[in-house]
N, C-alpha and C positions, 0 to 999 in steps of 0.2 A: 382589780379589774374583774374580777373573779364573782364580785358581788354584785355586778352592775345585772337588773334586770333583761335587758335583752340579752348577754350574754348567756344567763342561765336558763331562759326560755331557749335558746338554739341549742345548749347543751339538752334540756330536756327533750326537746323533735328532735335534734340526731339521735338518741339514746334509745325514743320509742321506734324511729324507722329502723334502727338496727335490730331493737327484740322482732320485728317485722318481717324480717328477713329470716329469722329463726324459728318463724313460727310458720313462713312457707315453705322453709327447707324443711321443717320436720312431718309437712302434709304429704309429701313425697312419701313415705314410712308407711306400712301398714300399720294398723292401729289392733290393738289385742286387750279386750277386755274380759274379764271374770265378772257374773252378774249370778245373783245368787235369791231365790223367794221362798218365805216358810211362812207356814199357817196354819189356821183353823177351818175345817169341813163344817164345825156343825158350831151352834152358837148356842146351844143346851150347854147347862153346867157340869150336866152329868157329865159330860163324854170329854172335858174339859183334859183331864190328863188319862185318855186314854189315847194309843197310838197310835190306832185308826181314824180318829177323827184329826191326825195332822196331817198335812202336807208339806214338801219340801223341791224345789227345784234348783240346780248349782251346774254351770255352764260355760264355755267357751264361746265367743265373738270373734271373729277376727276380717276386719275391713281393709282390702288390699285396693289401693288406686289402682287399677290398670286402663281403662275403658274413660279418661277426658280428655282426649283428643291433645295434649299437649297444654293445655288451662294451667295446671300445675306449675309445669317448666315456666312459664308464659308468669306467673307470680311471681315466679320468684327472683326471676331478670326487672320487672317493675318495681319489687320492694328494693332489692339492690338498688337501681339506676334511681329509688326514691330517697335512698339512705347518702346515697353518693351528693343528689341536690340537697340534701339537709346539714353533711357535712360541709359542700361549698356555700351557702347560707351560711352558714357559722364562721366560717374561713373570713367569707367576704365582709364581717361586721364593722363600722369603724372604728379605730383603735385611738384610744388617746393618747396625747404626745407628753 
């Protein structure tokens, strides 16, 4: 039963509404990145390995939700209550005797 194509199309919609759900619980999180830029000042060969003509920038991000009115929460109750009609989709398919 396992092989029957609708069967493995509901398995696959419930499996993506579930990662769904886990990707709106994890928007909730601040988000923390390292972002890092090196380079060249001048485009002359002479200056090519010299130390002033490089540059270097190496940094902290850090993105905290606080200020969406609730949108956030508001996802994540949707991707749930989406994940929930994908598994009764699946539930409700008919079975053969």
């Amino acid at each position: 039963a396992r092989r029957r194509p609708d069967i493995r199309n509901a398995e696959a919609a419930l499996h993506a509404a579930t990662a769904r759900v886990g990707v709106s619980v994890a928007s909730l999180y601040p988000r923390l990145s390292l972002t890092g830029n090196i380079g060249l000042r001048n485009t002359d060969t002479r200056y090519l390995f010299d130390w002033a003509s490089k540059f270097y920038a190496a940094g902290p991000s850090i993105s905290v939700p606080i200020f969406h009115g609730g949108a956030l929460v508001d996802n994540v109750r949707l991707s749930r209550a989406e994940a929930a009609a994908a598994a009764l989709r699946a539930w409700l398919l008919p079975r053969p005797c």
